[in-house]
N, C-alpha and C positions, 0 to 999 in steps of 0.2 A: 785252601791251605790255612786259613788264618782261625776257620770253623773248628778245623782237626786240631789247631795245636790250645784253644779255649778247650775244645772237649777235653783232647787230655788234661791238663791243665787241673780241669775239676775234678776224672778220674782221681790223678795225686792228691787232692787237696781233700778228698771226702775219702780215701784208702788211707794215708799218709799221716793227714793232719794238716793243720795249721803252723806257723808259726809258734814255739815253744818258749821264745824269749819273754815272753808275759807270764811264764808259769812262776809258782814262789819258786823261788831262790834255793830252795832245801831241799826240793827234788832234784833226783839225779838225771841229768841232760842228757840221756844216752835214750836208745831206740824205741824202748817200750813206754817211751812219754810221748805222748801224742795231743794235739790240740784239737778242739772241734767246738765252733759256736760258742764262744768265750768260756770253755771249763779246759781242764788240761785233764788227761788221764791216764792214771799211771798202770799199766798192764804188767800184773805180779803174774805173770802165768810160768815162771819155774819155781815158783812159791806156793804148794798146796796144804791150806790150814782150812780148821772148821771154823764158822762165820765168824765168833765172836772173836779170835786170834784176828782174822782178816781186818777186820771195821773196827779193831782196837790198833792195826798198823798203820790203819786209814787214818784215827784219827790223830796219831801219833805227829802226822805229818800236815795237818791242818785241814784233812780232806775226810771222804764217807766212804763206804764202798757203793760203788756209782748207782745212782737214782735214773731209770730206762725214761724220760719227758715224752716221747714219743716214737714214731717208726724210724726217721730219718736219723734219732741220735741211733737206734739199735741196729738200725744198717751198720753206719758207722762202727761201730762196734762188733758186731760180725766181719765186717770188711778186716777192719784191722788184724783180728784175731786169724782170718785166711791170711793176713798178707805175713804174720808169721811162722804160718805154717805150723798152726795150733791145732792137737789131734786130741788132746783131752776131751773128756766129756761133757762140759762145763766149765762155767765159770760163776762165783758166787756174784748174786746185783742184792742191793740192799735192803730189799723189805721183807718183812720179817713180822709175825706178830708175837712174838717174845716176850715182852712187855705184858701187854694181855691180850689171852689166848681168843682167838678170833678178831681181833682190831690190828689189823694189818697197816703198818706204817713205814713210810721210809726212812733212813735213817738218817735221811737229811728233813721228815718230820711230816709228809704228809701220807694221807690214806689210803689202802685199798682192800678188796676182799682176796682172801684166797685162803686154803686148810689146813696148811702143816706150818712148821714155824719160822722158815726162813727158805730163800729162793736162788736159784740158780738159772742162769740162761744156756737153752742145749747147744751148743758147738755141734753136736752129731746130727743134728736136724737142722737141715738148711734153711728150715724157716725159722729158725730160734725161738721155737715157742718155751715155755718158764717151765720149770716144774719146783713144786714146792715138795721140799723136805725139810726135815730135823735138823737143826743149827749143828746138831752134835749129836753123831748118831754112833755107836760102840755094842757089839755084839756080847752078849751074857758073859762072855770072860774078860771081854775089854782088849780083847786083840786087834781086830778092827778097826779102824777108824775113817768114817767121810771127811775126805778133806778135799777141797776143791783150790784151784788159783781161784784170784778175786782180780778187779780192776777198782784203784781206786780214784775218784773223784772231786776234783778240786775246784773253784774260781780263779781262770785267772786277775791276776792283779789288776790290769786294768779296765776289766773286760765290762763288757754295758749291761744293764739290768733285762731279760728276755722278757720275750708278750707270752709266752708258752710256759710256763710257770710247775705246773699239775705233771706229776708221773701218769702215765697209764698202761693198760697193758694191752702185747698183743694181739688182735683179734687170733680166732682159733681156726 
């Protein structure tokens, strides 16, 4: 008994989140804020814009659009987006080489490789592998446009400094 109700226990807390009361102040305290490993993230997924609209809402609010540290934060993240019952094709994550072209950076500042200019995580592939595209992509008449939900990325307030520091991506 006591096994089963720790295991769930952790199911909610790694689908769910954390505790939201550490997030700043100025986000909005409703569903799609979720906590995890001292950041808070804000899941704009009925809001689809191209990158630079996204990580310009991001930082509006003192946060990036979310930087992937490793597999267990991109579980977390995939979990969440299932537990909304998210069918979009993606969602935009922050790195980008925008800036200059092949120096891929996140936009909370550090490195990595990849070929187009900004990235998104698949929702339609259960293993969420990235696929990079165009921050801003508009077909010859400008009819079109990619716009993707984003998640964005905060510290909470009083959250401790991690040993895991480094985005990376994941394997293929």
């Amino acid at each position: 008994m006591g096994l089963t109700f720790l295991l769930l226990f952790l199911v909610v807390i790694f689908v769910y989140g954390g505790d939201i009361s550490n997030c700043p102040a100025n986000l909005h305290q409703g569903t799609t804020l979720k906590a995890y490993q001292g950041h808070c993230y804000e899941f704009r997924i009925h809001r689809a814009v191209d990158f630079h609209q996204a990580e310009g809402d991001c930082k509006s609010r003192g946060g990036h659009v979310v930087a992937v540290n490793n597999m267990d934060e991109q579980n977390f993240i995939l979990s969440t987006l299932k537990s909304f019952s998210f069918h979009g094709h993606g969602v935009w994550i922050g790195l980008t080489d925008g800036q200059v072209e092949g120096k891929w950076t996140w936009t909370s500042g550090f490195l990595l490789d990849a070929e187009e200019d900004c990235t998104i995580i698949l929702n339609s592939d259960v293993t969420g592998h990235w696929d990079d595209i165009p921050c801003v992509k508009q077909d010859p008449l400008g009819l079109v446009h990619q716009h993707y939900p984003y998640v964005c990325e905060y510290l909470q307030e009083t959250a401790t400094a991690s040993t895991d520091t480094s985005p990376t991506s994941p394997s293929a």
